[in-house]
C-alpha positions as CSV (number, residue, x, y, z in Angstrom):
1,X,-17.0,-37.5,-12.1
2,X,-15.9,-34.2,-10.1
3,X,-16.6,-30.9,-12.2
4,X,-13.4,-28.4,-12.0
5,X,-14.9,-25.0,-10.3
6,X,-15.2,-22.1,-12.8
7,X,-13.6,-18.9,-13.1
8,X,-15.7,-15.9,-13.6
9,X,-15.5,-13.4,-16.4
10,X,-14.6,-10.4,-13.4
11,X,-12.1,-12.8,-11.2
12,X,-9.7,-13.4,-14.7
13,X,-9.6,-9.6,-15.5
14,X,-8.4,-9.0,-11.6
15,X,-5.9,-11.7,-12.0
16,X,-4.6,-9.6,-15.4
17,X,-4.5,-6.5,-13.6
18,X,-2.9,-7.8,-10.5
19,X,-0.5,-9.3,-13.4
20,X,0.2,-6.2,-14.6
21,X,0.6,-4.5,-11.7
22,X,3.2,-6.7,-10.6
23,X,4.9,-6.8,-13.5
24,X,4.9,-10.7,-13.7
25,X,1.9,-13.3,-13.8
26,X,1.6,-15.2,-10.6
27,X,-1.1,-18.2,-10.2
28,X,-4.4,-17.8,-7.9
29,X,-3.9,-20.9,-6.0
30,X,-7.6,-21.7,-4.3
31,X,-7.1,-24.3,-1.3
32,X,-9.8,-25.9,1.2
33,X,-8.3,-26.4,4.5
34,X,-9.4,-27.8,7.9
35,X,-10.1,-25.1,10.7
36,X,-12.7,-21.9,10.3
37,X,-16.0,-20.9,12.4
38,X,-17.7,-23.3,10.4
39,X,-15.1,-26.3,10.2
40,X,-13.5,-25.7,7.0
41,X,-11.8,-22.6,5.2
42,X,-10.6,-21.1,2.2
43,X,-6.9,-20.4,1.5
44,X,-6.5,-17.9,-1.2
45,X,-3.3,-15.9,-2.2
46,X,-1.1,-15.6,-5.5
47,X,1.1,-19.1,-5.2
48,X,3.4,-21.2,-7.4
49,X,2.6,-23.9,-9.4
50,X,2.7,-27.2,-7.9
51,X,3.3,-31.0,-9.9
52,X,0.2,-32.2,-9.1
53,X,-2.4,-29.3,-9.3
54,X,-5.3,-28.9,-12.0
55,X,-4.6,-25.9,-13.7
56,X,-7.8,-23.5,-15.2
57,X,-6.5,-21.5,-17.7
58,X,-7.2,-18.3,-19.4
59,X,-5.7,-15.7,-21.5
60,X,-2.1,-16.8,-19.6
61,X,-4.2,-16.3,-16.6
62,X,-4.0,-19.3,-13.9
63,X,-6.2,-20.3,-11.2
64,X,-4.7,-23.8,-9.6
65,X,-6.2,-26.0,-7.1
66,X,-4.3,-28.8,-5.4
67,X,-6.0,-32.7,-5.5
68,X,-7.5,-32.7,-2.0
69,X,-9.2,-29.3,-2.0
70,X,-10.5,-30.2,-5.8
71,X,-13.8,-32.8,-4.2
72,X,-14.5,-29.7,-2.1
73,X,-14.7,-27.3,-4.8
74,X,-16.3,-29.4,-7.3
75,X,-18.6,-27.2,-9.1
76,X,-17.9,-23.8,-7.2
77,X,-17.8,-20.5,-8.9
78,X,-14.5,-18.2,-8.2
79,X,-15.6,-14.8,-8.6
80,X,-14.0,-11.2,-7.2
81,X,-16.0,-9.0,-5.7
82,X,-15.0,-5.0,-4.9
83,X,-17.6,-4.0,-2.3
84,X,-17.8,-1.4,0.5
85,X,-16.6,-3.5,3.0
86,X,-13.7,-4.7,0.9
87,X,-12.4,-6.0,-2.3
88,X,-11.5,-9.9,-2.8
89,X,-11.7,-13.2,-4.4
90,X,-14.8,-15.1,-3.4
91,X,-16.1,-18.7,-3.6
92,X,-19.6,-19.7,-4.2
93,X,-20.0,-23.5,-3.5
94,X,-22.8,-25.4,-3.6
95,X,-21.5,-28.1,-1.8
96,X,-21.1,-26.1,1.6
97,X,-23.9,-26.6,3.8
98,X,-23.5,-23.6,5.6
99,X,-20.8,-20.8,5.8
100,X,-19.6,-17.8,8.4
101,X,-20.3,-14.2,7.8
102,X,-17.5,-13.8,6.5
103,X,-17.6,-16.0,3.8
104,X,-14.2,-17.8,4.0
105,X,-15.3,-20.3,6.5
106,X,-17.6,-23.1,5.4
107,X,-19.2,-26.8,6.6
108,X,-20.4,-29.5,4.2
């Protein structure tokens, strides 16, 4: 059985201000793609909804996640974090094995 990630309390309230600001409310789409330092990397950005995507859901909020990133992300935490060096969405998987300094770069 593959757990859907969850969606922290601070990454939904940046997704209703981005909303706001914007004036419309636009799906987080978080995507695992080949390529990286470490192998694999993270593809986040505001996105449409596609057919097939697995749609979390809050408070008219959406985070989507296509069917071949969803294994990868099984049981990850999306969180946002606003810190000196920058602010941004950030995943916490314990699946990855290892990960770049960055954090958006990741092997299993």
């Amino acid at each position: 059985m593959t757990l859907p990630p969850t969606v922290t309390d601070r990454a939904w309230a940046r997704l209703a201000e981005i909303a706001e600001a914007m004036g419309e409310q636009k799906p987080l789409r978080v995507a695992v793609e080949g390529g990286g330092c470490s192998g694999f990397h993270y593809d986040i950005k505001l996105d449409d909804p596609a057919e097939d995507d697995i749609v979390l859901e809050r408070a008219g909020q959406k985070v989507l996640i296509d069917p071949v990133s969803l294994p990868f992300l099984q049981a990850a935490k999306i969180d946002f974090t606003d810190e000196l060096i920058g602010a941004r969405f950030v995943i916490e998987n314990p699946n990855a094995s290892s990960s770049c300094g960055c954090g958006t770069s990741f092997s299993m």
